[in-house]
C-alpha positions as CSV (number, residue, x, y, z in Angstrom):
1,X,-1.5,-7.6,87.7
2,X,1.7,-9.0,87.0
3,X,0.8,-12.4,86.9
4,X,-1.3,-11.2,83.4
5,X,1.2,-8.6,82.6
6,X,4.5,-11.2,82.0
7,X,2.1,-14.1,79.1
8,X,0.9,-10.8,77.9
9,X,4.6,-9.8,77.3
10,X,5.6,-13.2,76.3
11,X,3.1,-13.6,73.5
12,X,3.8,-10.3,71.9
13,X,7.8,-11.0,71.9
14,X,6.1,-14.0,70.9
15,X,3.9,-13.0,67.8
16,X,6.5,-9.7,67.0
17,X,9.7,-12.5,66.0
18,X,7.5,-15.5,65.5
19,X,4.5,-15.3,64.3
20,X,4.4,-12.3,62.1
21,X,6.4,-13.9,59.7
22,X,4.4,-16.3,59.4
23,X,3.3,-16.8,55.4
24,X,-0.1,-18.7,54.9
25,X,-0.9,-19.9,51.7
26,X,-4.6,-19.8,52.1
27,X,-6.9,-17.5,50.1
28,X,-10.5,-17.6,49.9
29,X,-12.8,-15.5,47.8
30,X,-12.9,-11.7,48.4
31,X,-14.6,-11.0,51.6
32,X,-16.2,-8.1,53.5
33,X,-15.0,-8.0,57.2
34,X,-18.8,-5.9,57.7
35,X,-20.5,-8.8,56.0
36,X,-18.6,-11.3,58.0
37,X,-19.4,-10.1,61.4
38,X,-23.0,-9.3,60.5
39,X,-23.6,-13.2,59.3
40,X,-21.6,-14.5,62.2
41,X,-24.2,-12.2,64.7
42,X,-27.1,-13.7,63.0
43,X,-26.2,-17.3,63.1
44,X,-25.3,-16.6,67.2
45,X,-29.2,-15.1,67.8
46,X,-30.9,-18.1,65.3
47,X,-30.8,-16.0,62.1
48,X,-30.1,-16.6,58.7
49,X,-26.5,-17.1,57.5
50,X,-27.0,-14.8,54.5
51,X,-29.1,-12.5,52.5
52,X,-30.7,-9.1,53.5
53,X,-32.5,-11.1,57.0
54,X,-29.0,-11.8,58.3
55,X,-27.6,-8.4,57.3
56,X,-30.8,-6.6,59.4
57,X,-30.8,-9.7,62.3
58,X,-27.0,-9.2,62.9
59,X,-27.7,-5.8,63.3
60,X,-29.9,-6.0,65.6
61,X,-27.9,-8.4,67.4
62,X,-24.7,-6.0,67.7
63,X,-26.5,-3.8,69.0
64,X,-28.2,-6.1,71.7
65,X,-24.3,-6.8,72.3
66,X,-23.8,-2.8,73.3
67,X,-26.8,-2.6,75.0
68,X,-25.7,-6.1,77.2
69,X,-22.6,-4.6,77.7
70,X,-23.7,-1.7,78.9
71,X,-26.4,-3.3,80.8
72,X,-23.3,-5.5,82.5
73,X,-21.1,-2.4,83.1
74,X,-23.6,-0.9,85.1
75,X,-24.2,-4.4,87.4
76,X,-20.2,-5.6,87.3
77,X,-17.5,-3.2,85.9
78,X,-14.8,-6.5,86.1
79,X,-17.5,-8.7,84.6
80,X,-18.3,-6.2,80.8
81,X,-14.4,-5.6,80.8
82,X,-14.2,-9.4,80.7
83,X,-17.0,-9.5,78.1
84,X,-16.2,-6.6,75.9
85,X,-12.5,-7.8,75.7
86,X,-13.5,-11.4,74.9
87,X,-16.5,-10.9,72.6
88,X,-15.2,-7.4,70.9
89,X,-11.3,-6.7,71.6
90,X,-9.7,-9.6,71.3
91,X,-10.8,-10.6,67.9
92,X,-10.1,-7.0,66.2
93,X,-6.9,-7.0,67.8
94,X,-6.5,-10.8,66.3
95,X,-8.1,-9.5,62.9
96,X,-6.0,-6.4,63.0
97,X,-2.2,-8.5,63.5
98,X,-3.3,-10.7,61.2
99,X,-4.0,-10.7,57.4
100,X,-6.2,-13.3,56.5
101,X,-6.6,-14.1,53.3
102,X,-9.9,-16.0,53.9
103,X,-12.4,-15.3,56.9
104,X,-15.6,-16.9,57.7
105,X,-18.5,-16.8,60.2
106,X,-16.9,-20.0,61.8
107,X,-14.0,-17.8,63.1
108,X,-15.7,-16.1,66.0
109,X,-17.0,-19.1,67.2
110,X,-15.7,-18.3,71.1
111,X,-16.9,-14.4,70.6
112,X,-20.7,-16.1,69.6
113,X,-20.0,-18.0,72.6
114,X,-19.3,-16.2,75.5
115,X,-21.5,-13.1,73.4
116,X,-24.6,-16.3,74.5
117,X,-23.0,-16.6,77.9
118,X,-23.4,-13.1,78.5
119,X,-27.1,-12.9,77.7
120,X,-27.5,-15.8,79.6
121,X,-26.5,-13.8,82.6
122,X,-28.4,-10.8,81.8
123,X,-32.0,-12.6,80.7
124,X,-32.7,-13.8,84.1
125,X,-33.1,-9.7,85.3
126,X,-35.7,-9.5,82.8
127,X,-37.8,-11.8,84.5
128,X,-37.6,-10.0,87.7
129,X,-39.1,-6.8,86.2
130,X,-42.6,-7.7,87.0
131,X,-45.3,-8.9,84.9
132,X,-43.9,-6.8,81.4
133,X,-40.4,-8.0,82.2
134,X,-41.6,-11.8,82.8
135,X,-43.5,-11.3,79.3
136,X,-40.4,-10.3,77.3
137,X,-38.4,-12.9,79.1
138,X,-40.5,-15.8,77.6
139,X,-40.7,-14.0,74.3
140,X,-36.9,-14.0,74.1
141,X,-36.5,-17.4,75.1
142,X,-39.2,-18.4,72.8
143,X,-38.0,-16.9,69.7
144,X,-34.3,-18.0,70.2
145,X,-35.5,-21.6,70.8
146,X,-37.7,-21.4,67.7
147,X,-35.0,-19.7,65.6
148,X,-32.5,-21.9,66.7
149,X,-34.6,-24.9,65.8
150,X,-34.7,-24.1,62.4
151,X,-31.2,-24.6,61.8
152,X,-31.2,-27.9,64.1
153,X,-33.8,-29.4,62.2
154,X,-32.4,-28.5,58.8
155,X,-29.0,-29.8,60.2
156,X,-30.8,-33.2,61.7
157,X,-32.6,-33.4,58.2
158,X,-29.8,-32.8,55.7
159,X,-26.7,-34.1,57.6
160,X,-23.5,-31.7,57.6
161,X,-21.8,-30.9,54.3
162,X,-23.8,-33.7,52.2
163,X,-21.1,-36.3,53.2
164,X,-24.6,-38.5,53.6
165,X,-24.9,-38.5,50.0
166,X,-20.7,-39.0,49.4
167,X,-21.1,-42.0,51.5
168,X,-23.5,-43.7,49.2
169,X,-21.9,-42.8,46.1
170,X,-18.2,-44.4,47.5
171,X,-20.0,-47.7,48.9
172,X,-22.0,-48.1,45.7
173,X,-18.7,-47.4,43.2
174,X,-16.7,-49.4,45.6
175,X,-18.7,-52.8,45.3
C-alpha cells in the first residue's frame, strides 16, 4: 500500500504547487461535458460520433459499462476496482482539477480503451451460457465488427482530415 500511497502523494504536492497554476490558452467552442461523454461511448461501441444515434448508442453503452462493472465486481473485486477507477474515476477526478476550456471525444481515448479491454474479458462468459449465451456472443461480436467497419471503411475511403486532397493542391501550386 505504500508503494502506491507515496506517487500518489507526490503527484498531488505535485499538481497542488505546480500544475494548478498552470494557464492554457486554449478555448474551443462551448461544450456539454453530457454530450462529450455520450459521443465518446458511441464511437468506443461502433456508433455514430454525433446526432440523436450517438446520444441513444452512448447511452446504451454507459450503461453496458455499469452492468460490466458490476458483472466484474461479482467475478474479481480487485479486477472492477481496477476498471471503475481507470475507465470512470480517474477521468472525473482529471475533468474535475482541471478546467478545460476545450474537450473532445479524443480525450478519453485510454477510458474507451481499457472500457474494450474489459468487455473483452467479460464476452467470453457469454459463450459459456449454453446455446442462448453462444447466440448473443456471436451477435455481439457481429454487430461490433460490422459497426466498427463502417468507420474503417469510411476512414480507408476518405483518408484522415482530407490532407489527401491538401496534398494535391500544394504539389499542383508548387510546380
Amino acid at each position: 500500500m505504500l508503494c502506491a500511497a507515496l506517487p500518489a502523494v507526490f503527484m498531488i504536492g505535485l499538481h497542488a504547487v505546480f500544475f494548478r497554476h498552470i494557464q492554457l490558452a486554449v478555448s474551443g467552442p462551448p461544450y456539454s461535458l453530457a454530450d462529450i461523454v455520450l459521443r465518446a461511448a458511441s464511437l468506443c461501441v461502433g456508433g455514430p460520433g454525433s446526432g440523436p444515434g450517438a446520444t441513444w448508442i452512448g447511452g446504451g453503452a454507459l450503461a453496458l459499462l455499469a452492468v460490466s462493472l458490476a458483472a466484474l465486481y461479482r467475478r474479481d473485486r480487485d479486477l472492477s476496482v481496477f476498471f471503475a477507477v481507470t475507465i470512470v474515476i480517474a477521468p472525473a477526478a482529471a475533468l474535475g482539477l482541471t478546467h478545460a476550456g476545450m474537450l473532445s471525444e479524443r480525450y478519453f481515448l485510454m477510458p474507451m480503451s481499457f472500457f474494450l479491454l474489459m468487455l473483452a474479458l467479460l464476452l467470453p462468459d457469454l459463450r459459456e451460457r449454453g446455446k442462448a449465451g453462444r447466440l448473443v456472443f456471436w451477435a455481439v461480436l457481429a454487430l461490433f465488427v460490422a459497426a466498427n467497419g463502417r468507420h474503417t471503411c469510411r476512414l480507408v475511403r476518405l483518408g484522415r482530415g482530407g490532407y489527401q486532397e491538401a496534398l494535391r493542391v500544394m504539389a499542383k501550386d508548387s510546380r
